[in-house]
C-alpha positions in Angstrom: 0.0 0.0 0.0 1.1 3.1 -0.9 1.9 6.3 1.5 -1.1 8.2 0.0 -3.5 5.2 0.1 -2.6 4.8 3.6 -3.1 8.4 4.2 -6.5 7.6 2.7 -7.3 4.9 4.5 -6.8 7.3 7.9 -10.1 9.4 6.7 -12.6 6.2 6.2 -14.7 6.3 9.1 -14.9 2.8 11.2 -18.2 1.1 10.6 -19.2 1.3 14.2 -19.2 5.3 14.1 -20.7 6.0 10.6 -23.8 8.4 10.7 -22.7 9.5 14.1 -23.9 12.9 14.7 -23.1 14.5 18.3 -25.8 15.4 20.5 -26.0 18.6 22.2 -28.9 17.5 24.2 -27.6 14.0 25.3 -27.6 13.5 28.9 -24.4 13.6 31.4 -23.1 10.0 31.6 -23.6 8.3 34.5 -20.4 7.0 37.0 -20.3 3.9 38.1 -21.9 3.2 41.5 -19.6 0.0 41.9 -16.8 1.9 43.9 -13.9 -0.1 42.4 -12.7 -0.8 39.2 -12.8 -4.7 39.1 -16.6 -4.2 40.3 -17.7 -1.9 37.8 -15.7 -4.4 35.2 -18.1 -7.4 36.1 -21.5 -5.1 36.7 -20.8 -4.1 32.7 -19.8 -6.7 31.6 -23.2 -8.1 32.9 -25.3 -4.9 32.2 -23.7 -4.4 28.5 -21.5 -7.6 27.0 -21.2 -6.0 23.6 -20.5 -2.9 24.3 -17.4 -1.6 23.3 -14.5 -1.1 25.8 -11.7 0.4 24.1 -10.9 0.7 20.4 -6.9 -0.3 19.9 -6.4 0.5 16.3 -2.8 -0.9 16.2 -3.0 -4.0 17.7 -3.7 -7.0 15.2 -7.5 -7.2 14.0 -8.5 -9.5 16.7 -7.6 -6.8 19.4 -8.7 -3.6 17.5 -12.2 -4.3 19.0 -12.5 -4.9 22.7 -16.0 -5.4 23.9 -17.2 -5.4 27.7 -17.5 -9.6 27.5 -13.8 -9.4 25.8 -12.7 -7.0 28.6 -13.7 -9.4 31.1 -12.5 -12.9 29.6 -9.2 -11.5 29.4 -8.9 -9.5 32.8 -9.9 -13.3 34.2 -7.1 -14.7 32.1 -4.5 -11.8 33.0 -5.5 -12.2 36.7 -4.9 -15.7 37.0 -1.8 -15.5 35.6 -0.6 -13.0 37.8 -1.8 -14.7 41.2 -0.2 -17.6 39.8 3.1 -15.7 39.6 2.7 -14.9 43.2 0.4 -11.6 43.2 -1.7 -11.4 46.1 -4.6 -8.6 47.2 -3.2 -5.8 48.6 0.3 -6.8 46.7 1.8 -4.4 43.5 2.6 -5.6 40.6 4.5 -2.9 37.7 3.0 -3.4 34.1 5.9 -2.2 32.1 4.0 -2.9 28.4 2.7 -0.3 25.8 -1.0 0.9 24.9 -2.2 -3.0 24.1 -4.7 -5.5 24.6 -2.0 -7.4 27.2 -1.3 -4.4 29.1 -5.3 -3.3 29.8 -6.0 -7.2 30.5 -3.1 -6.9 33.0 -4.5 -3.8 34.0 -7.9 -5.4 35.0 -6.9 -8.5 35.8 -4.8 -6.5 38.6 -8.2 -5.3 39.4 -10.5 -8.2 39.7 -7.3 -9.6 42.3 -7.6 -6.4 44.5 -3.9 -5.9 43.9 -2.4 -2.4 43.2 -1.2 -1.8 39.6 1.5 0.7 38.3 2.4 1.4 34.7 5.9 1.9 33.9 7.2 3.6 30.4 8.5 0.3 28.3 11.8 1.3 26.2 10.8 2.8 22.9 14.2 1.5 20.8 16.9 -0.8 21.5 19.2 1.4 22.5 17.4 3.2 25.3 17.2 -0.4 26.9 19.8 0.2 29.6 18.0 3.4 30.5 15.0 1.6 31.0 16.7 -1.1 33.4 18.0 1.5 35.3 14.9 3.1 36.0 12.9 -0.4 36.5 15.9 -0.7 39.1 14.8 2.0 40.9 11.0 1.7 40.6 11.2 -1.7 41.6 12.9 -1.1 44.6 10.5 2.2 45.5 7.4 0.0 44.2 8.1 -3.6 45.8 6.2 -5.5 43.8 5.4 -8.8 43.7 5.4 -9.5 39.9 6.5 -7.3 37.3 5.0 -8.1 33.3 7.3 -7.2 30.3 7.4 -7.7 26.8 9.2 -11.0 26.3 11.8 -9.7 24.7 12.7 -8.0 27.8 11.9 -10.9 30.4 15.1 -12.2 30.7 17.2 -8.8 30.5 14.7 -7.6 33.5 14.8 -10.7 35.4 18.9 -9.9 35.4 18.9 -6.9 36.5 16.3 -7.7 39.3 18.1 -10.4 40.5 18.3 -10.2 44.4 15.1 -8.2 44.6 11.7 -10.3 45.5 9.8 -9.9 42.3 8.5 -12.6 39.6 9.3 -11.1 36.4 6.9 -12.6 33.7 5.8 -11.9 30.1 2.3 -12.0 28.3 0.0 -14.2 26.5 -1.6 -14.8 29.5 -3.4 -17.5 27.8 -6.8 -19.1 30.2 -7.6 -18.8 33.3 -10.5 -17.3 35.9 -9.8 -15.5 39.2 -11.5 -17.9 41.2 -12.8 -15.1 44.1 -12.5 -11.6 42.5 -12.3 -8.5 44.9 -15.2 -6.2 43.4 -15.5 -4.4 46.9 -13.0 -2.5 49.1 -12.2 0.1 51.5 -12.7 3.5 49.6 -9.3 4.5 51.1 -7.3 1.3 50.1 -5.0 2.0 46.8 -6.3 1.9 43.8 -3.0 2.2 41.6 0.3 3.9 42.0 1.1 6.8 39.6 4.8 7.0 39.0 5.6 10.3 38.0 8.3 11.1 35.3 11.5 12.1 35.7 15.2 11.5 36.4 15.7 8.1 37.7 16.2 9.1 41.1 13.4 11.7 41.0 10.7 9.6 40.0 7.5 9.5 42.9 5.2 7.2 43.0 1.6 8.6 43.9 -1.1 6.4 45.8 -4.4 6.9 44.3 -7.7 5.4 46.4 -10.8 3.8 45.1 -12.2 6.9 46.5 -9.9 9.1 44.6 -9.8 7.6 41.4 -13.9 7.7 41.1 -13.9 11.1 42.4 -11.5 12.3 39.8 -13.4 10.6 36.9 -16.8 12.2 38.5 -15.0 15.7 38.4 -14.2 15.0 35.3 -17.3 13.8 33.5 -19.2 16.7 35.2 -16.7 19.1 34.4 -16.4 18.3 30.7 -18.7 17.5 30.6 -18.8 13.5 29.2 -22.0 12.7 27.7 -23.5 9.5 26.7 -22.7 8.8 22.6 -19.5 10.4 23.8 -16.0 8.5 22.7 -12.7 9.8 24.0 -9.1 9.3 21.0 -5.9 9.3 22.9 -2.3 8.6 22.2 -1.4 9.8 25.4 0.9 7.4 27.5 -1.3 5.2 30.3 2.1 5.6 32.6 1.0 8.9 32.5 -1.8 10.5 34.5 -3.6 12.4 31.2 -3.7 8.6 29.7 -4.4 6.5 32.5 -6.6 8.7 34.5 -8.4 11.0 31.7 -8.3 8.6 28.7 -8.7 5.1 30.5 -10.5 5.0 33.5 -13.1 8.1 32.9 -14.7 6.4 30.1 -14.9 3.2 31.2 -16.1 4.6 34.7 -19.0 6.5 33.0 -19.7 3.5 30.4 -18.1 5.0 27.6 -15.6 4.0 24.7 -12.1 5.1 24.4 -9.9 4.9 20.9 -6.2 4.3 22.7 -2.9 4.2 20.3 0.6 3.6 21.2 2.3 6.9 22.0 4.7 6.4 18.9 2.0 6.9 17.1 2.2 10.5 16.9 5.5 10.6 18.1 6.1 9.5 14.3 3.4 10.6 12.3 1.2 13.8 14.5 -1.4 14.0 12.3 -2.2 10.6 12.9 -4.2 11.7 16.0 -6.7 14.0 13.9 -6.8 11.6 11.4 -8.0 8.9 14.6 -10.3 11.7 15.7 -12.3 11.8 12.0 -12.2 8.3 11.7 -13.9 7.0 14.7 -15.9 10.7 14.8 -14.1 10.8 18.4 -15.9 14.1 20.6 -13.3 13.9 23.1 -9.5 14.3 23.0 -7.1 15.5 25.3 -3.8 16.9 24.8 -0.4 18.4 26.4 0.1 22.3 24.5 3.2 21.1 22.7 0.9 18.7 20.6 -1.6 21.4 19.4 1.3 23.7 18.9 3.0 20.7 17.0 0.0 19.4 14.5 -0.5 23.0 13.8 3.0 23.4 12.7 2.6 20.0 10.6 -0.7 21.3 9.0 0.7 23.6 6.7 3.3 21.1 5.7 0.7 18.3 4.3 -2.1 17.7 2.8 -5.2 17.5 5.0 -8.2 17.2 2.0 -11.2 15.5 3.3 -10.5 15.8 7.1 -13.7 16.5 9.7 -13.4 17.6 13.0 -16.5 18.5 13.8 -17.3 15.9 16.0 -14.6 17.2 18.3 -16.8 18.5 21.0 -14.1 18.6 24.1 -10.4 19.2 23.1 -8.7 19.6 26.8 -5.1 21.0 26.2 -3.2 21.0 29.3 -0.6 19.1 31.6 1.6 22.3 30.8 1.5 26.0 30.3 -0.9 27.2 27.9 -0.3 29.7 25.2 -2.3 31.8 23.0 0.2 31.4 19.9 -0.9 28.1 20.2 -4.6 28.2 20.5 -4.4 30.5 17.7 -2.6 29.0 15.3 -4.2 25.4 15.8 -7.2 27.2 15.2 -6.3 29.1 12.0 -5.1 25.5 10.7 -7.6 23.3 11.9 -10.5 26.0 11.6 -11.1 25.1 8.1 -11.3 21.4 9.0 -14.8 22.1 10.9 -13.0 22.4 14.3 -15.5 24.4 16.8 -13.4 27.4 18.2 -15.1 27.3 21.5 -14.1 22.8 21.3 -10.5 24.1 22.6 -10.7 23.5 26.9 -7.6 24.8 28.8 -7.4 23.0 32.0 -4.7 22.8 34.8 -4.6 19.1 36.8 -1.9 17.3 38.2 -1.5 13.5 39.0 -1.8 13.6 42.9 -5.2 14.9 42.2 -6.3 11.7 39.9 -6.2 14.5 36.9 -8.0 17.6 36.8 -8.1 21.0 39.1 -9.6 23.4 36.8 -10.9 23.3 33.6 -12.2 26.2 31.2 -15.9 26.8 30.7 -18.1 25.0 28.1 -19.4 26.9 25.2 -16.9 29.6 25.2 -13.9 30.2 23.2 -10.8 30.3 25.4 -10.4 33.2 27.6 -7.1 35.3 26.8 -6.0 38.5 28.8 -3.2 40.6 27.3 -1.3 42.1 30.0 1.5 44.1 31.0 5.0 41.6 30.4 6.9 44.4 32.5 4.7 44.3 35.2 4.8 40.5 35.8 8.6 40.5 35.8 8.7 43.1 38.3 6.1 42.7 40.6 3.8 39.5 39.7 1.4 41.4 38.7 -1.3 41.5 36.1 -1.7 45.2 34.4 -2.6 46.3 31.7 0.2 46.8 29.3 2.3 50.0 28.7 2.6 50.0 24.8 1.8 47.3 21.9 5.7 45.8 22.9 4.7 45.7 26.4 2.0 43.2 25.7 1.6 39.9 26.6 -1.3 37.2 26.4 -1.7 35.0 29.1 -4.3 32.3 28.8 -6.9 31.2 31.4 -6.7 27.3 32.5 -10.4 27.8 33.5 -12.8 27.2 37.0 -12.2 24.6 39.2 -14.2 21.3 38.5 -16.5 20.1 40.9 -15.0 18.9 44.4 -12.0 21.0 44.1 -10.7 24.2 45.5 -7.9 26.6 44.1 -6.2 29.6 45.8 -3.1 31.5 45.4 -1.0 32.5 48.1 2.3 34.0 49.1 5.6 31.7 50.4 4.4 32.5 53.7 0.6 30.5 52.5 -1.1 34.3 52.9 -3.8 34.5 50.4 -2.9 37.2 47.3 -5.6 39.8 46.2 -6.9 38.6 42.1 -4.4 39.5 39.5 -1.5 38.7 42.0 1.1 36.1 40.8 1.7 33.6 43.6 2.0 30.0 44.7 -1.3 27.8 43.1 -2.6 25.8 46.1 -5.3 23.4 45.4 -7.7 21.2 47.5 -9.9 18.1 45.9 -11.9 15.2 47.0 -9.5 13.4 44.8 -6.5 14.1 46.4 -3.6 11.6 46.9 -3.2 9.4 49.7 0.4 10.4 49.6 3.6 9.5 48.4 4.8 6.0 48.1 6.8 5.6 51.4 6.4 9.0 52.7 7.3 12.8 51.2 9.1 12.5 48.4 9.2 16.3 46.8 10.0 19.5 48.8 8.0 21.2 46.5 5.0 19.7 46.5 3.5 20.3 49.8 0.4 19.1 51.5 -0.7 20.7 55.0 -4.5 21.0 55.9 -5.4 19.1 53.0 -4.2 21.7 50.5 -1.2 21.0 48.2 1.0 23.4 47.2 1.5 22.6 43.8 4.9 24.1 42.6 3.2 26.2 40.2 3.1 30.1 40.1 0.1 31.7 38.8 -3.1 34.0 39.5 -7.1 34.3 39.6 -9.4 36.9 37.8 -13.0 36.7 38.0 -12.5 33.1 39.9 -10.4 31.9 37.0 -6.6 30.3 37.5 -4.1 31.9 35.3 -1.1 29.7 35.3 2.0 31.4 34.4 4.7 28.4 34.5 6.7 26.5 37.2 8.6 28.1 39.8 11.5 25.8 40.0 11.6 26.9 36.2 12.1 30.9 36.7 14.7 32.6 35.0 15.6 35.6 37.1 17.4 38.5 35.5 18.8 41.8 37.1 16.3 40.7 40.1 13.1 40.8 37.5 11.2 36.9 37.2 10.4 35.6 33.5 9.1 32.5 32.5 10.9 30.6 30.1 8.0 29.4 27.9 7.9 33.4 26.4 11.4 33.1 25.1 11.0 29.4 23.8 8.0 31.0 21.5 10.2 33.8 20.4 13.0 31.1 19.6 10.6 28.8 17.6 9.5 31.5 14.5 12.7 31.9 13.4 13.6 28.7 10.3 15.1 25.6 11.4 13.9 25.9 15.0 11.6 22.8 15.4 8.3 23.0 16.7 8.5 22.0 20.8 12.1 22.3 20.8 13.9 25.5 22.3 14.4 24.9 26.3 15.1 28.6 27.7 17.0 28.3 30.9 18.9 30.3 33.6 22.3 29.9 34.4 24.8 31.0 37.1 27.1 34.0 36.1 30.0 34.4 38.6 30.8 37.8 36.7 27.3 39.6 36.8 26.4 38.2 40.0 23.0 36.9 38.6 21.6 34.5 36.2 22.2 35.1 32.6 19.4 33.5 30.0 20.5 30.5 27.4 18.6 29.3 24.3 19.0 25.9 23.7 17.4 25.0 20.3 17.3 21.8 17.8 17.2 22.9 14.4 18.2 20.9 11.3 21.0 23.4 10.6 23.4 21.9 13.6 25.7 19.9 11.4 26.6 23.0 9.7 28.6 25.3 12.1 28.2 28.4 10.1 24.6 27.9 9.4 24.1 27.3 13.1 26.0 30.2 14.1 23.4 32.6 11.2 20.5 30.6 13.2 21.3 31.3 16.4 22.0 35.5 15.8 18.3 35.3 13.7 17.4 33.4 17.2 18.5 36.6 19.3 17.2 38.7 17.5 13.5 37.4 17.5 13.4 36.9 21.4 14.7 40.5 22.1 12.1 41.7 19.7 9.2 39.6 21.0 10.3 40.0 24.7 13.0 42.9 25.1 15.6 40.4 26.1 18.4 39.7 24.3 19.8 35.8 25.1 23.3 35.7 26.2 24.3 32.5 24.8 22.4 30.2 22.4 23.2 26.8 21.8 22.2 24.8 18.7 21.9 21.4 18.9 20.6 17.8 16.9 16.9 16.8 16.9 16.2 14.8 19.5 18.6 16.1 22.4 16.8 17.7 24.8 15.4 15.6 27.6 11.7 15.4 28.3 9.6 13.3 30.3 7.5 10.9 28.7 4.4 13.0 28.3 6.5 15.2 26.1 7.6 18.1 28.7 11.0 19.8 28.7 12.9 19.2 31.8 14.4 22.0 31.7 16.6 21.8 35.0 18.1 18.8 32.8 19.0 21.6 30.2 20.7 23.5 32.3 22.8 21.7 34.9 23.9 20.7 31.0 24.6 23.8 30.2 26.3 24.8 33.5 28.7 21.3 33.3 29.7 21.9 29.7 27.8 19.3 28.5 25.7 21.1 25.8 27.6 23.8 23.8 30.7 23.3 25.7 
């Protein structure tokens, strides 16, 4: 098949979704009233055997279509398999697999066990393998589990590197079986899963979620959204993520919906391949981090779209970092034309120790933007309006907090700050953590009195959170605050920068006695040092034209080099301890 005939092939709408229309009068779905995963699994799979589950487009034909009665047979078969390893209720078992059929029957069969699952990232390419030891290494011994389930090619490489440590490394097909007394009731506080977060191998947390967490987050969620029945949620997103797990994985199937779940390489390779997904199965929900509207935006003027229709796309949640209103703008000049609703795009601000979601925007309105003063939040956090057209900044809202959760920002000292003041973002939620795996794990994030100081810096208006960017990440100049994301969107218009791929950052300087700002960029121009060094003076240039601040240094690097997490984030206090050590641009 040829490139264009599979490109074709992406717009023919499944069979079970042709003639779909959305319905803006369908009722809310309904959450489950089984208060556990395993026993809404059974009371479906009883209520509704053919309904579809999940939708997994690239497993082999006989997985691409999971009903409820499927979900079940195979949780029973995944289940037994793992008790017969040695996994016990109460015990944890790490499911290191990709978006399949084997790892949501492990997933479930976890479940119906009343053991405590935890999805771990399973190496993308051969030669990030010892990478991924390392960090199985150290979840493992955070974790304990019992049994840990890898792709056979991995079993015996993992069962290695574990050796010494008390965990039964095994491998799917899980072939027959039945879990011969399934827990379908438990404590609301018991764990639910563990939600390791990503990160440096020795940073990584692992958060406890209860039954009564995870159903309160999807209930926030589906009121919130809100998720209505006919509804079906497209993902690529990562289940070892929260976004994936929590947002694309459990809320459906909580609230008796279908989800469409690919592998995240999916649109690591080929982004369009999610709108594409969205068209063909007439998806009405789909949630996204900002870099991958900002990225299939980029990509639309680039290839040929003919024949593509969102219009179906009823809910498109972009969050999980900073918003911006290039982006919002730009994804909808390119996908406007493709029938996508303006007022479909939902900023939102969440976090995994809440389950997901803290705030999202309202429904029915376009994204709310407020251009402010850029001088006035460097100097004194605060939102003004701005001094001239150069002075201008947009910053966009992340929305209202959904039900069961409450949002404040505060001072250092945890003193509440007046509306339009930049501060710490504090929230509060009936699906709040039960903690951290074996105790504190973060100085940042800090729960007291129930509220959790998120790490975040941002501000309210009219009841709505502004977020402005992390404060671990500000770059502080001459005693004045910036976030780095303003620069990295200055850096990225200039040619050759790729879309997603600048990492602004401050570094140390001995002689000026305060931080001075580096540009680290991937462009396709690296290889050629005088093309680089033309790039990087255009690169100047453009951020002290759209900021006022002129970069000391920028770096130019290969595709590919700049460390995120799995979800697709910079990490930039990677970049520039990097930077610092002489490790990039040295």
């Amino acid at each position: 098949m040829s490139i264009d005939s599979g490109l074709r092939a992406d717009l023919e709408v499944h069979p079970d979704r042709r003639g779909f229309v959305p319905d803006p009068n369908a009722p809310v779905a309904k959450l489950s009233t089984a208060g556990t995963v395993a026993g809404t699994l059974i009371e479906r799979a009883r209520r509704e055997p053919d309904a579809v589950a999940y939708y997994l487009p690239d497993e082999p034909e006989s997985d691409q279509r999971i009903t409820m009665a499927d979900l079940h047979d195979r949780a029973h078969a995944a289940g037994s398999a793992l008790a017969a390893a040695g996994l016990t209720r109460g015990g944890r078992v790490c499911l290191c697999l990709d978006t399949s059929a084997d790892l949501l029957s492990g997933l479930f069969g976890a479940a119906l066990l009343g053991a405590v699952p935890s999805v771990i990232e399973p190496p993308l390419t051969a030669g990030r393998k010892q990478l991924w030891l390392d960090r199985v290494r150290h979840l493992v011994a955070v974790a304990e589990p019992q049994v840990l389930v890898c792709a056979e090619n991995l079993r015996e490489d993992a069962a290695e590197a574990l050796a010494g440590m008390k965990v039964t490394v095994i491998s799917p097909p899980f072939g027959d079986g039945l879990v011969a007394d399934p827990v379908l009731t438990a404590d609301p506080e018991d764990p639910a899963f563990i939600q390791f977060t990503s990160g440096t191998t020795s940073a990584a947390k692992g958060i406890v979620l209860s039954h009564r967490a995870v159903f309160a987050a999807a209930s926030a969620i589906g009121l919130a959204g809100p998720f209505c029945e006919g509804d079906l949620l497209a993902s690529w997103l990562p289940l070892h993520h929260d976004m994936g797990m929590v947002g694309a994985t459990m809320t459906p199937f909580l609230l008796s919906l279908p989800s469409v779940l690919v592998r995240p390489l999916a649109f690591g390779t080929r982004p369009d391949r999610w709108v594409r997904l969205i068209h063909q199965y007439r998806a009405t929900i789909s949630p996204a981090p900002n870099f991958a509207y900002r990225l299939v935006a980029s990509l639309a003027r680039k290839i040929d779209l003919a024949g593509l229709d969102l219009s179906c796309w009823r809910k498109a949640f972009n969050g999980a970092e900073v918003v911006d209103a290039v982006t919002l703008r730009e994804f909808q000049e390119t996908m406007g034309r493709f029938g996508f609703p303006v007022e479909t795009m939902r900023p939102c601000y969440g976090m995994a120790e809440l389950g997901l979601a803290a705030t999202f925007s309202p429904v029915g309105s376009p994204p709310r933007v407020e251009v402010l003063s850029r001088t006035a939040m460097a100097e004194t956090g605060r939102a003004e309006a701005p001094r001239s057209t150069e002075d201008a900044h947009p910053y966009v809202s992340s929305g209202i907090p959904v039900p069961g959760t409450k949002v404040r920002v505060s001072d250092t000292e945890d003193i509440d700050l007046p509306d339009g003041h930049v501060g710490r973002v504090r929230v509060a939620s009936e699906s709040m953590m039960t903690g951290y795996l074996n105790g504190p794990a973060d100085p940042v994030l800090d729960l007291r009195d129930g509220w959790l100081d998120t790490g975040d810096l941002g501000f309210l208006r009219d009841g709505e959170l502004f977020v402005t960017g992390r404060g671990k990440d500000l770059i502080i100049l001459a005693g004045r605050n910036y976030q780095p994301q303003n620069f990295e969107r200055a850096a990225e218009t200039v040619d050759g920068v790729r879309a997603g791929a600048a990492a602004a950052v401050g570094v140390p300087d001995a002689a000026s006695g305060t931080e001075k700002m580096v540009l680290v960029v991937e462009s396709k121009y690296h290889r050629d040092p005088a093309t680089a060094l033309h790039t990087g003076k255009l690169i100047e240039r453009a951020v002290a034209e759209h900021t006022g601040v002129r970069p000391a240094r920028v770096i130019v690097v290969s595709p590919r080099t700049l460390p995120k997490t799995s979800s697709g984030k910079l990490q930039r206090s990677q970049v520039a301890a990097a930077v610092a050590a002489g490790v990039l641009g040295g």
